[in-house]
Structures are given as structure tokens and as C-alpha cells.
Residue, then its C-alpha position, 0 to 999 in steps of 0.5 A: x500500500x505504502x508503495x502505490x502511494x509513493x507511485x502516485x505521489x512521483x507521478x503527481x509531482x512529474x505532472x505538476x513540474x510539467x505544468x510549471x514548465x508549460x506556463x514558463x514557456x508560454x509566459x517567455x514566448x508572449x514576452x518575445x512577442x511583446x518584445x518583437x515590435x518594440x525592437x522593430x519599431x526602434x530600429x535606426x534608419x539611416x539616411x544620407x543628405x541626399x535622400x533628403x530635402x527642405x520645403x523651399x519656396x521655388x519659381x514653378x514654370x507652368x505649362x501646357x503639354x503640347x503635340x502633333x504634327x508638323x506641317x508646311x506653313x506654305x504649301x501648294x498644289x498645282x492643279x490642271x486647269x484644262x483638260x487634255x493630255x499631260x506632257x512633259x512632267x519630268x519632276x518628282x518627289x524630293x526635286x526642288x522646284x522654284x517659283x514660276x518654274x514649269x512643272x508640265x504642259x497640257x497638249x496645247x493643239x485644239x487650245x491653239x486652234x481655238x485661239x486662231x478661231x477666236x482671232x480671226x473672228x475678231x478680224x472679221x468683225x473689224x472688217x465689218x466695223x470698217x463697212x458701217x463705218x464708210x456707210x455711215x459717213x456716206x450717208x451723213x454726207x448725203x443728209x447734209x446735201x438733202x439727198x437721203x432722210x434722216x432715218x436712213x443715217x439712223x440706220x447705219x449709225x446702229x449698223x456701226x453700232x452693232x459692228x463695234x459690239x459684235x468686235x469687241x465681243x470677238x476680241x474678248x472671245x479672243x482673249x479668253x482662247x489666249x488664257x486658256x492656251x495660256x493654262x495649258x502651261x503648269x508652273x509652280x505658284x512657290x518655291x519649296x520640294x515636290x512631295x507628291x506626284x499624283x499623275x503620269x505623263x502621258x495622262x489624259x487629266x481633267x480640270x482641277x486634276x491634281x498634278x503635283x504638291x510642293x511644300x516651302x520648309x524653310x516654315x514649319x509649325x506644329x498644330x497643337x489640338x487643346x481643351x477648352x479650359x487650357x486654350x484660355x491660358x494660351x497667348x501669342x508669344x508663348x514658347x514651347x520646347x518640343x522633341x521631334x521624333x528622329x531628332x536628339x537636340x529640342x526645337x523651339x517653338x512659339x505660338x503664332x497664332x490661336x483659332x478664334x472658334x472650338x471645334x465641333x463635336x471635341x469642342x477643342x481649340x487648335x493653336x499654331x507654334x511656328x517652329x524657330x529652327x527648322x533645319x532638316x525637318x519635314x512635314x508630318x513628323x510627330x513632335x510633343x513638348x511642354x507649352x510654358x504659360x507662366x510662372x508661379x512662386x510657393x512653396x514645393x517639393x518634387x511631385x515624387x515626394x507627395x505619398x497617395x497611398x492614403x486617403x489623404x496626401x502626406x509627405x514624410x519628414x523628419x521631425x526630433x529624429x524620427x520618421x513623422x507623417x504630415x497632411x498635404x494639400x497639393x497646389x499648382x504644379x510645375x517645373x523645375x530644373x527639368x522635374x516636376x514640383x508640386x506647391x503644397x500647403x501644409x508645411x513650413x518653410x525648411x522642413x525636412x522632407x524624406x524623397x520619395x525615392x526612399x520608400x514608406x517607413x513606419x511613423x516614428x522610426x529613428x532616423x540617423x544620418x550618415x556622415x557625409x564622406x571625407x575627402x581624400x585631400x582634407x583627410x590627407x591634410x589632417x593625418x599627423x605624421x607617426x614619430 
């Protein structure tokens, strides 16, 4: 008896300590928990001068963005004005043509013949001009001596009448063979290149048929298509720095000119930049840039510093030595030396702002900063020599 009381003695004490343990292992495993956030939350975030900056009030450049194509201010298209067959087109794309040069000729045969037509009507009617004339001055002899009444010299002076009209009729006839044959000639209306050839030689063309098209590039512009509520920034004079496609260097471009009526349907504006150096472009190239409207002083930050991953904007700064989280409200936005800044309120002046380059970090995370590099010459001079 006195032996199974000792077995259940040892087993309740084996029970006992194993419960004992249990609870110390619990109780260590919720210290080290408790203790996890603790140690992550004051972990130091080192950071380098340049993953930093200071609000500062800065000149904000505004502008529009801006794109199209580029066209020809100066452009033509040499039609046919008659009809007949194309002869003598030699020019094509790419050939320079000067202004007044011949381009093609129509076969001028039946305009020809229509032009003797016309001048030998006209000699006819001086002839008979030339008849009521000598007619009338006989008759008005013969009135003054009595011989003939008066009606008769009425008679011949509307013969002399009716033969001037019936010449001057002819000679404008006349005149109009003569421009016709005349329009059988193309010449080019402006100096530029040939970019299209749109008939053959050879060709039987028909009036206002299109034979060639020429395009001065000495002037190009670039028609820039834009809303209705940014048209009313837009003003003459403005520039704009664009990028052609194929070319590395920017163009400058100002705006010359602003159509006065929006578009049916899209209800946008089309504005005209005339482009300052045109050198090696051509017409339809596709270029985009930034219009500049005007200039702006507040207080900025980079547009990459402003956080939206919250209802709200923020922006981290560094406020006693930790990570601090402060409310924003985004302004006008512009550019700076090339990047985009945004005005904000809700910051004073000097702050210290974390970029956003650097990433989300916890509000109140220790910052330290990291000791700029010394340099090599300053760390020379200050080495003493070893005795």
C-alpha cells in the first residue's frame, strides 16, 4: 500500500513540474512577442543628405503639354486647269522646284486652234466695223446735201453700232482662247520640294486634276489640338520646347497664332507654334513638348515626394529624429530644373522632407544620418605624421 502511494505521489509531482514548465514557456514566448515590435519599431534608419530635402519656396514654370504634327506653313498644289493630255512632267518627289518654274504642259493643239478661231473672228468683225463705218459717213454726207432722210443715217449709225459690239465681243472671245492656251502651261505658284506626284505623263487629266504638291520648309509649325479650359491660358508669344521624333537636340517653338472658334463635336481649340529652327525637318513628323504659360512662386517639393497611398496626401519628414507623417494639400504644379514640383500647403518653410525615392517607413522610426564622406585631400591634410 505504502508503495502505490509513493507511485502516485512521483507521478503527481512529474505532472505538476510539467505544468510549471508549460506556463514558463508560454509566459517567455508572449514576452518575445511583446518584445518583437518594440525592437522593430526602434530600429535606426539611416539616411544620407541626399535622400533628403527642405520645403523651399521655388519659381514653378507652368505649362501646357503640347503635340502633333508638323506641317508646311506654305504649301501648294498645282492643279490642271484644262483638260487634255499631260506632257512633259519630268519632276518628282524630293526635286526642288522654284517659283514660276514649269512643272508640265497640257497638249496645247485644239487650245491653239481655238485661239486662231477666236482671232480671226475678231478680224472679221473689224472688217465689218470698217463697212458701217464708210456707210455711215456716206450717208451723213448725203443728209447734209438733202439727198437721203434722216432715218436712213439712223440706220447705219446702229449698223456701226452693232459692228463695234459684235468686235469687241470677238476680241474678248479672243482673249479668253489666249488664257486658256495660256493654262495649258503648269508652273509652280512657290518655291519649296515636290512631295507628291499624283499623275503620269502621258495622262489624259481633267480640270482641277491634281498634278503635283510642293511644300516651302524653310516654315514649319506644329498644330497643337487643346481643351477648352487650357486654350484660355494660351497667348501669342508663348514658347514651347518640343522633341521631334528622329531628332536628339529640342526645337523651339512659339505660338503664332490661336483659332478664334472650338471645334465641333471635341469642342477643342487648335493653336499654331511656328517652329524657330527648322533645319532638316519635314512635314508630318510627330513632335510633343511642354507649352510654358507662366510662372508661379510657393512653396514645393518634387511631385515624387507627395505619398497617395492614403486617403489623404502626406509627405514624410523628419521631425526630433524620427520618421513623422504630415497632411498635404497639393497646389499648382510645375517645373523645375527639368522635374516636376508640386506647391503644397501644409508645411513650413525648411522642413525636412524624406524623397520619395526612399520608400514608406513606419511613423516614428529613428532616423540617423550618415556622415557625409571625407575627402581624400582634407583627410590627407589632417593625418599627423607617426614619430
Amino acid at each position: 500500500m505504502t508503495r502505490r502511494r509513493l507511485k502516485w505521489a512521483i507521478a503527481a509531482l512529474v505532472l505538476v513540474l510539467a505544468a510549471v514548465g508549460a506556463l514558463r514557456l508560454a509566459a517567455a514566448r508572449k514576452e518575445r512577442a511583446a518584445a518583437e515590435p518594440v525592437a522593430k519599431a526602434q530600429a535606426v534608419v539611416e539616411l544620407a543628405e541626399s535622400d533628403v530635402l527642405k520645403v523651399r519656396s521655388v519659381a514653378l514654370s507652368q505649362g501646357l503639354p503640347v503635340s502633333g504634327s508638323l506641317r508646311a506653313v506654305n504649301s501648294a498644289q498645282v492643279k490642271a486647269r484644262v483638260a487634255g493630255e499631260l506632257q512633259g512632267l519630268s519632276v518628282r518627289e524630293g526635286d526642288a522646284v522654284r517659283a514660276g518654274q514649269v512643272i508640265a504642259r497640257i497638249d496645247a493643239t485644239e487650245y491653239q486652234a481655238r485661239l486662231r478661231q477666236a482671232s480671226e473672228q475678231a478680224a472679221a468683225a473689224q472688217a465689218q466695223i470698217d463697212i458701217a463705218q464708210r456707210q455711215w459717213d456716206n450717208n451723213k454726207a448725203l443728209v447734209d446735201q438733202g439727198f437721203i432722210s434722216r432715218t436712213a443715217l439712223d440706220t447705219s449709225l446702229n449698223n456701226l453700232n452693232a459692228a463695234r459690239s459684235t468686235h469687241q465681243a470677238a476680241v474678248a472671245a479672243a482673249d479668253m482662247a489666249r488664257k486658256t492656251l495660256d493654262d495649258t502651261v503648269l508652273r509652280a505658284p512657290i518655291a519649296g520640294v515636290v512631295s507628291q506626284r499624283l499623275a503620269q505623263p502621258g495622262e489624259r487629266v481633267g480640270v482641277d486634276a491634281r498634278v503635283v504638291e510642293i511644300v516651302d520648309l524653310s516654315r514649319l509649325e506644329l498644330e497643337a489640338t487643346l481643351s477648352a479650359a487650357d486654350s484660355v491660358q494660351v497667348r501669342v508669344g508663348q514658347t514651347a520646347q518640343l522633341q521631334v521624333e528622329g531628332l536628339e537636340r529640342p526645337v523651339t517653338a512659339q505660338v503664332v497664332r490661336i483659332n478664334p472658334s472650338a471645334q465641333a463635336g471635341s469642342r477643342s481649340v487648335p493653336a499654331y507654334l511656328a517652329l524657330q529652327d527648322a533645319a532638316g525637318l519635314r512635314q508630318g513628323l510627330f513632335a510633343q513638348g511642354r507649352l510654358a504659360t507662366g510662372r508661379a512662386d510657393a512653396l514645393a517639393l518634387p511631385l515624387a515626394a507627395v505619398r497617395t497611398d492614403k486617403p489623404a496626401p502626406y509627405v514624410q519628414v523628419v521631425d526630433n529624429g524620427a520618421v513623422a507623417h504630415r497632411a498635404v494639400t497639393p497646389g499648382a504644379r510645375g517645373e523645375v530644373e527639368g522635374e516636376s514640383w508640386v506647391a503644397v500647403d501644409g508645411l513650413a518653410a525648411g522642413t525636412v522632407v524624406i524623397k520619395g525615392a526612399v520608400g514608406q517607413l513606419r511613423e516614428g522610426t529613428p532616423v540617423r544620418f550618415t556622415a557625409a564622406p571625407v575627402p581624400a585631400a582634407r583627410a590627407a591634410a589632417g593625418k599627423t605624421p607617426s614619430p
